[in-house]
N, C-alpha and C positions, 0 to 999 in steps of 0.2 A: 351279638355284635350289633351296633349301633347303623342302622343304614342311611348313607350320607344323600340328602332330599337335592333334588334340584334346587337351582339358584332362583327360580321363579316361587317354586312352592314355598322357600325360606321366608321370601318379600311378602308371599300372600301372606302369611303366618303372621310376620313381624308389622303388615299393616293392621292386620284382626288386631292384635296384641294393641299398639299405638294406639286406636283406632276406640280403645274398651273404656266405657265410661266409668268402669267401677274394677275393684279387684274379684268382686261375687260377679263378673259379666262371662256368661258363659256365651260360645261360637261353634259351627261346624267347620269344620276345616278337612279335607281329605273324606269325605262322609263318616267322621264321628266327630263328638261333641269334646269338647276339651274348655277346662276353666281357665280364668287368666294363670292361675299359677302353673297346672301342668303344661301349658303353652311356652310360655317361660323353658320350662326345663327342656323341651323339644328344642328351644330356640339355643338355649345355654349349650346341648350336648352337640348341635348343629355348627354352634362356633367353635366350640373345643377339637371338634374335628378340622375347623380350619385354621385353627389359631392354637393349637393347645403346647404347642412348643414353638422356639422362635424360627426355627426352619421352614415349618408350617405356616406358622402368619408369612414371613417372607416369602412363600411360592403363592399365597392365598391371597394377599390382603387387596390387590385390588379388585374380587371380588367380594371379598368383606365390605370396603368403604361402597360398591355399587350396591347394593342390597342395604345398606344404613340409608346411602341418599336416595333411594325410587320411595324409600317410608318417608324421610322426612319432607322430600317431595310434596308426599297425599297428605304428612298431616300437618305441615306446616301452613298452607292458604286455611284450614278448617280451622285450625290454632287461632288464626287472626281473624277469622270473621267470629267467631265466638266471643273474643274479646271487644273487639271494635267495631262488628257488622253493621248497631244503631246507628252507624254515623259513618261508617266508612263501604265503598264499594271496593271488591277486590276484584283483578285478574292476572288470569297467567297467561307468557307468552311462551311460545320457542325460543331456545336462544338466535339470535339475528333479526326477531322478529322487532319491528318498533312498533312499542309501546302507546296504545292512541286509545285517548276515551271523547267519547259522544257529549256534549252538554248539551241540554232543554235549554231552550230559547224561550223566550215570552214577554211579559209587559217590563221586567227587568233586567232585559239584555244587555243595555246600556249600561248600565249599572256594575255587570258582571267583572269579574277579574279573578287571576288566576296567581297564587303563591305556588314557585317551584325551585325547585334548584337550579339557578341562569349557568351563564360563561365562566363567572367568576367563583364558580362552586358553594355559591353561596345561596339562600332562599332570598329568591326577587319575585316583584309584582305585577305579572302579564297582565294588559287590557285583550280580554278574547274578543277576538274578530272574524273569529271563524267557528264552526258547525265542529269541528274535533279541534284537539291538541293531542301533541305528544309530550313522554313522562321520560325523560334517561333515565334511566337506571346505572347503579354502583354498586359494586359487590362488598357487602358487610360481611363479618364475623362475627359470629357467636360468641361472646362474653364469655359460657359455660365451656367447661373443659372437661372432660372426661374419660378415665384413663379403659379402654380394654379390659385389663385385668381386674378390675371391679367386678366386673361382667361374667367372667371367665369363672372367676372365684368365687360368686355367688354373693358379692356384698350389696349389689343391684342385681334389679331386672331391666327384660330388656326396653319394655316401657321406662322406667326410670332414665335409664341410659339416656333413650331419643328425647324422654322430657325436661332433661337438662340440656341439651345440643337447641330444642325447640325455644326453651326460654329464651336464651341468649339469642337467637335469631328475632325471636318475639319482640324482645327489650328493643333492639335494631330496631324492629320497624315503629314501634310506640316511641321511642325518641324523635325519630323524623316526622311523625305525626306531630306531635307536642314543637317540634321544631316549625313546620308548616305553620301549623293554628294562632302560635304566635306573632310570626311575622307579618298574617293578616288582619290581625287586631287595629292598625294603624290606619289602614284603611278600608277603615266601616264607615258609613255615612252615620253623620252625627246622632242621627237621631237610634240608631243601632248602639251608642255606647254611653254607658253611666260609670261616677264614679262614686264613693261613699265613704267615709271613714269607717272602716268595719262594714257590716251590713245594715243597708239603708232601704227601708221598704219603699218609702216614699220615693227614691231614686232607683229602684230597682225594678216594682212593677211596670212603669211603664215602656220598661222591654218585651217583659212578656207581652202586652198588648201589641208591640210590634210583629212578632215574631209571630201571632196565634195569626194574625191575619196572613198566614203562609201555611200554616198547617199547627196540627198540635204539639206544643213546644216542650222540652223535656229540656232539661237544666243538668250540665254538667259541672262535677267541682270532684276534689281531692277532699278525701274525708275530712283533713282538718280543716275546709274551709265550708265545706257541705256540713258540719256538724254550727257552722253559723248561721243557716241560713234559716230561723226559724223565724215563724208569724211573728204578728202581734196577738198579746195577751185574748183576744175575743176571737179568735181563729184557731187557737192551740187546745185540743181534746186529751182525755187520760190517755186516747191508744199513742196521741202524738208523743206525750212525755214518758210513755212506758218504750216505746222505738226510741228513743234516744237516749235512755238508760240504758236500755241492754244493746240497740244498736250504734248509739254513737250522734245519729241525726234522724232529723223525723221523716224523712223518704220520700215527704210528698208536699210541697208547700202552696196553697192556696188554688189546689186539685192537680198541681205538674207535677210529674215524677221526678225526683231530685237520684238522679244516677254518677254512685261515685269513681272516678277516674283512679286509678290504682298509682300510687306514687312510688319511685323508687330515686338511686341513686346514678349518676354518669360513671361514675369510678367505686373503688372499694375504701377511699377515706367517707362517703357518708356526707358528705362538705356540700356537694351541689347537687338539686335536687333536678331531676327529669320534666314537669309540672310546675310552672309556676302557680304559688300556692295562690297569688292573689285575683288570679283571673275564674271569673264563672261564664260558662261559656251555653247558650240558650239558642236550641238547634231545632226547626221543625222537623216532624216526622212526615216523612214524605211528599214533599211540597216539590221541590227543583231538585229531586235528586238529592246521594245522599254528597255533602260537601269532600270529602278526602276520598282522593282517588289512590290507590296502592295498586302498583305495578310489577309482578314479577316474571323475573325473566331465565329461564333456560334451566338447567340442573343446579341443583344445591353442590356444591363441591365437598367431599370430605375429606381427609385426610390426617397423617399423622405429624405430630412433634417429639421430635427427642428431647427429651432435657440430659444436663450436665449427665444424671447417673443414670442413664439410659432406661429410663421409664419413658416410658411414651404414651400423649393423650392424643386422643381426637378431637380435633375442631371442625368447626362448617363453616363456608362461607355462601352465601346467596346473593342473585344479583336483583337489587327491586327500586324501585323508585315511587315519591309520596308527593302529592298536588294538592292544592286544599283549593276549589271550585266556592267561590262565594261572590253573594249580588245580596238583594235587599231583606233575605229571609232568617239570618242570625244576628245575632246581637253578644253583645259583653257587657259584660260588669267587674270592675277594679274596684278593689279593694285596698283602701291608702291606708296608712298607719299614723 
């Protein structure tokens, strides 16, 4: 007979599980060694006992959904610094707690301003005046869906499970970012912004010269636009044109790392893209801090949906909020047609 783990050793389990970089990632758990797969089945035979009939999920499941959200909880902030850490600072609060980050002050304080979501729920352009701000927060939903019985049934695992629930939270917060970064493009000081038909070296470099004297500058774009941003002919080597046969773009243009922005879609028609394709966006590393501040707040909420024929998925919602902190040390380039 299958012995039913506490609800805390479940969590520790299903964070090791979330948590595994690879499916060969072995853990100790309980003082033995288990792989990610027999993990999994510990995890799978631990739901089955709470969910394995509907009577069962009904007396169980709000201990089911608290044990989903303490993981996606832990691995939902490490999700996001993974993908956006270069350039973004993360924190977490308690729920009720308001959300406040610190800016570096210095010889471009003046200069500083702040993109956030105002009164009007919309991204506006604060002049910081003060040593902190604060970030509201709005509770998003996970895009991903996913049904229990997948889980139960064996057609996922339970990583799989949390790393669809994680994208769609993910996606959330990389659209508010892409939302932020835009709206402060407008106001860059001129000499921060170029523009080019296509890619234009001659209008392009001297961004980078702006931006190096802040720190070492790294060049962001979407692949289809980072796949244009190559030298000229007397700067271009075999390793450049072998990277851009097999990878797309040549990685690193005239010594910056050309790092690309993952692009995706707002909906399921494919029609409007998350990244506007035409902006390249040129970020010192470590100079005043990093510029997008992300804010999260209180527990991940999980919960169920019925649909018409009574399948039911889980969704998440999370409460976070995103700033984009900028003075004299980024720069853009647009891209005209």
């Amino acid at each position: 007979m299958i012995m039913r783990l506490d609800n805390r050793d479940i969590i520790t389990l299903g964070k090791k599980v979330a948590g595994a970089k690879s499916i060969a990632s072995t853990f100790s758990f309980n003082g033995e060694e288990y792989s990610v797969g027999a993990a999994n089945e510990v995890l799978r035979e631990q739901f089955r006992l709470l969910a394995g009939d509907y009577n069962s999920y009904r007396r169980n499941k709000n201990d089911i959904f608290e044990i989903m959200q303490e993981v996606v909880d832990t691995a939902l902030p490490k999700k996001v610094m993974e993908n956006y850490g270069q350039f973004a600072e993360i924190k977490t609060y308690a729920q009720g707690d308001k959300p406040s980050f610190t800016r570096k002050t210095g010889r471009a304080r003046a200069k500083q301003f702040i993109t956030k979501v105002g009164l009007a729920g919309v991204y506006e352009v604060f002049k910081l005046d003060k040593k902190t701000f604060d970030i509201e927060t709005t509770a998003y939903g996970g895009a991903a869906q996913v049904g229990l019985e997948e889980f139960l049934d064996g057609s996922i695992d339970f990583n799989e499970m949390i790393d669809i629930i994680l994208e769609g939270l993910d996606e959330a917060v990389y659209r508010e970012i892409a939302i932020a970064l835009r709206a402060s493009v407008d106001n860059l000081q001129s000499a921060n912004k170029a523009t080019g038909t296509g890619f234009v070296e001659a209008n392009f470099d001297p961004l980078l010269t702006v931006v190096r004297a802040y720190g070492e500058p790294t060049i962001y774009a979407t692949l289809e636009t980072a796949a244009k941003i190559v030298p000229s002919d007397a700067w271009i080597s075999d390793e450049m044109r072998n990277a851009r046969n097999t990878k797309g773009l040549v990685g690193v243009y005239k010594g910056v790392k050309v790092v690309v922005l993952p692009q995706s879609f707002t909906d399921e028609t494919n029609q409007e893209k998350i990244i506007d394709d035409s902006l390249i966006y040129i970020i010192p590393e470590g100079a005043n801090g990093k510029p997008i501040k992300i804010a999260m707040e209180g527990t991940t909420i999980v919960d169920e949906y019925e649909n018409r024929d009574r399948s039911r998925e889980i969704q998440a919602y999370k409460k976070f909020g995103v700033a984009c902190v900028v003075d004299n040390d980024i720069a853009v380039y647009k891209m005209v047609s």
